[in-house]
SERO-4910 file (N, C-alpha, C, O; in steps of 0.05 Angstrom, whole numbers):
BEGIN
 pado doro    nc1    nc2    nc3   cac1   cac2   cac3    cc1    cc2    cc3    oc1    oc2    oc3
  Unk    A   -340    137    171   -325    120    189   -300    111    174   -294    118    151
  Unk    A   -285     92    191   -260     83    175   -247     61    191   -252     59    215
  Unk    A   -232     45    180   -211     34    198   -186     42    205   -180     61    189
  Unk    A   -170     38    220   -136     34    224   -119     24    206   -120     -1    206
  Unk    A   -109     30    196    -86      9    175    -67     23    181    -66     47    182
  Unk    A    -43      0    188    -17     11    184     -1     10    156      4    -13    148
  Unk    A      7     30    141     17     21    118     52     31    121     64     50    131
  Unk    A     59     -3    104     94      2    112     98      2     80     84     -4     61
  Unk    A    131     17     84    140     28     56    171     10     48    194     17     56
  Unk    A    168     -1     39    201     -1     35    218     -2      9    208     -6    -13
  Unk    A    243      2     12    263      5    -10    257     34    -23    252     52     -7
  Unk    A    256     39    -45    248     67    -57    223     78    -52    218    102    -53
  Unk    A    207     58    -48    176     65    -34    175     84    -10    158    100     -4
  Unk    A    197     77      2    206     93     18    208    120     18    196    137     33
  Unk    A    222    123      1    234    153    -11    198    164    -16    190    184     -3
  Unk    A    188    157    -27    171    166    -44    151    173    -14    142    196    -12
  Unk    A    146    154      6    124    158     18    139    174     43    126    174     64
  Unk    A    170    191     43    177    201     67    186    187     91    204    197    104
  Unk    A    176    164     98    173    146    120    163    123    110    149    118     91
  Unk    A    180    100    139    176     78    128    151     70    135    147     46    136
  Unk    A    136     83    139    104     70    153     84     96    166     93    115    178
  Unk    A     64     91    162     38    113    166     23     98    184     34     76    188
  Unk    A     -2    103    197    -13     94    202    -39    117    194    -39    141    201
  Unk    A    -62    101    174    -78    122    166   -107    105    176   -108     81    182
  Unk    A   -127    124    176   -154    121    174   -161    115    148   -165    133    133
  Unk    A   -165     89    140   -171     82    110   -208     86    111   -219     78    131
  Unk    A   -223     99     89   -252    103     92   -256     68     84   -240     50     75
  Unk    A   -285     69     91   -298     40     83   -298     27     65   -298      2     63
  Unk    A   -298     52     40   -306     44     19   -281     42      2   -281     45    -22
  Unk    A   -260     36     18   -234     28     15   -230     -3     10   -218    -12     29
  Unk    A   -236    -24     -9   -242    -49     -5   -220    -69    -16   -215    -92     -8
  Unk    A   -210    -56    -33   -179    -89    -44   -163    -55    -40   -164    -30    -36
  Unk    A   -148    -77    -46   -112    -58    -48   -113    -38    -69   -102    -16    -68
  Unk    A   -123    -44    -84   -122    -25   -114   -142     -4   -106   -134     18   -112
  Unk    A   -165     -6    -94   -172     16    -81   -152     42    -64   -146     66    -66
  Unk    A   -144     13    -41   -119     36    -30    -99     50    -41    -91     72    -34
  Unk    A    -91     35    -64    -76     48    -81    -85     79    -93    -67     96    -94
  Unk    A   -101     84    -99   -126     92   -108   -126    117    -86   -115    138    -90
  Unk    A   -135    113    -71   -147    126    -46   -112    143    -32   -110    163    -19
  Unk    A    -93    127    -40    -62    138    -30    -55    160    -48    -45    180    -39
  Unk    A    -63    154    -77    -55    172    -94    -76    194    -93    -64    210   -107
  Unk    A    -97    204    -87   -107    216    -81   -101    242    -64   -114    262    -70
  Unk    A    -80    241    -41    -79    260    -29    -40    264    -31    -25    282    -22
  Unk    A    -34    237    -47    -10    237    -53      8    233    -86     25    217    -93
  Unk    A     -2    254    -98     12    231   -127     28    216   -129     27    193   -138
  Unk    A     49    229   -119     84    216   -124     90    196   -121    107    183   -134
  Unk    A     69    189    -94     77    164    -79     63    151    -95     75    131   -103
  Unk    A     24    155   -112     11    153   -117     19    130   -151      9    110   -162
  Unk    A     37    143   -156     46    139   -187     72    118   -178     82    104   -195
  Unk    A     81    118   -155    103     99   -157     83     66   -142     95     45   -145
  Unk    A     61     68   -131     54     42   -115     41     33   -143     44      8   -145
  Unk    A     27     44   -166     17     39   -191     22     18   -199      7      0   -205
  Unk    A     61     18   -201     64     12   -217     69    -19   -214     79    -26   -192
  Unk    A     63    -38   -234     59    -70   -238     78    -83   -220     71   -102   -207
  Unk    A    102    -71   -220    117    -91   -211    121    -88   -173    136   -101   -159
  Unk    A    105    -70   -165    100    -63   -134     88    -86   -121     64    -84   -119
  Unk    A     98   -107   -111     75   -121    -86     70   -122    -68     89   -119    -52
  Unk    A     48   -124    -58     30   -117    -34     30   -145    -20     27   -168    -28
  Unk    A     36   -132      4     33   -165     32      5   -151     52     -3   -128     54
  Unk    A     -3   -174     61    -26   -165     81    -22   -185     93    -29   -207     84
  Unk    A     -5   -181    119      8   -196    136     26   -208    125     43   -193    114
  Unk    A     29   -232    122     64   -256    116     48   -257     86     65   -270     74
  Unk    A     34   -253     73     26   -263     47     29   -238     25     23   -215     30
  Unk    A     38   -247      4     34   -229    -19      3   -236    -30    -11   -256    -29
  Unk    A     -1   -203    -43    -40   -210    -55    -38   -197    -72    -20   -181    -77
  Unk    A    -61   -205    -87    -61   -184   -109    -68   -168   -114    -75   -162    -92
  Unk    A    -77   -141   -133    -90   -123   -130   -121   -120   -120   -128    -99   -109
  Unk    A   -136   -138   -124   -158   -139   -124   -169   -155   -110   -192   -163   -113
  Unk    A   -145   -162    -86   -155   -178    -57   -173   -166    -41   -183   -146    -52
  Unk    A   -181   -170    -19   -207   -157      2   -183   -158     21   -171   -178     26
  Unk    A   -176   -129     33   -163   -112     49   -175   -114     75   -162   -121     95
  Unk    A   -199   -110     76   -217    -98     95   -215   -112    119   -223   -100    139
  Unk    A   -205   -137    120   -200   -141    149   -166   -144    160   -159   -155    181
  Unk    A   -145   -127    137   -118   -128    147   -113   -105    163   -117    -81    158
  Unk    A   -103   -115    185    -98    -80    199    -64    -68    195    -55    -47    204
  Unk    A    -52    -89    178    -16    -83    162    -18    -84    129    -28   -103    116
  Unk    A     -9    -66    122     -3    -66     89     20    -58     84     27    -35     88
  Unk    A     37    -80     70     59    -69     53     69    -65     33     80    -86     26
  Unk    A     73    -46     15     82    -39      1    120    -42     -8    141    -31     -1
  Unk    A    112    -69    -30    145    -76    -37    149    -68    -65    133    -67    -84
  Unk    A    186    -61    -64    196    -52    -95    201    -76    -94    204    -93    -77
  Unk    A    202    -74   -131    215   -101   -150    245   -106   -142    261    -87   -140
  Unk    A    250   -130   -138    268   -137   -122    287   -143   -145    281   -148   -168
  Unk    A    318   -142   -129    338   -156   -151    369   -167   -139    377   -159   -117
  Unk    A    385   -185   -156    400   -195   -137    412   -209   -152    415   -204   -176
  Unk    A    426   -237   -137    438   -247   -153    453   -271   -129    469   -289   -138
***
């Protein structure tokens, strides 16, 4: 079995994942973000090796989380680059 997740991409995440947003069947045993991470790189390296990396944050809904939050009842995930500005 599995759930629905929409996963959104942005800034160079973008590039990497093709599109700004998927909507995948995440399996069950899919449970914090670092799993998904995990489970993305799996059928994807590229993208796989760029969500890796430390400075990437994850929102599940309006909130940023951390790697090792409980996913399992978000049905939006986003995937943000390290931001910069001034």
């Amino acid at each position: 079995m599995g759930r629905t997740v929409r996963l959104q991409f942005y800034g160079r995440l973008r590039d990497a994942a093709g599109a700004p947003m998927r909507e995948s069947i995440v399996p069950d045993v899919v449970r914090t973000a670092e799993d998904l991470i995990a489970w993305i790189a799996r059928d994807d390296a590229m993208l796989g090796e760029a969500l890796v990396m430390p400075s990437v944050k994850i929102a599940a809904g309006d909130a940023i989380i951390p790697r090792d939050a409980d996913i399992r009842q978000a049905a939006e995930i986003a995937f943000l680059p390290p931001f910069s500005g001034g």
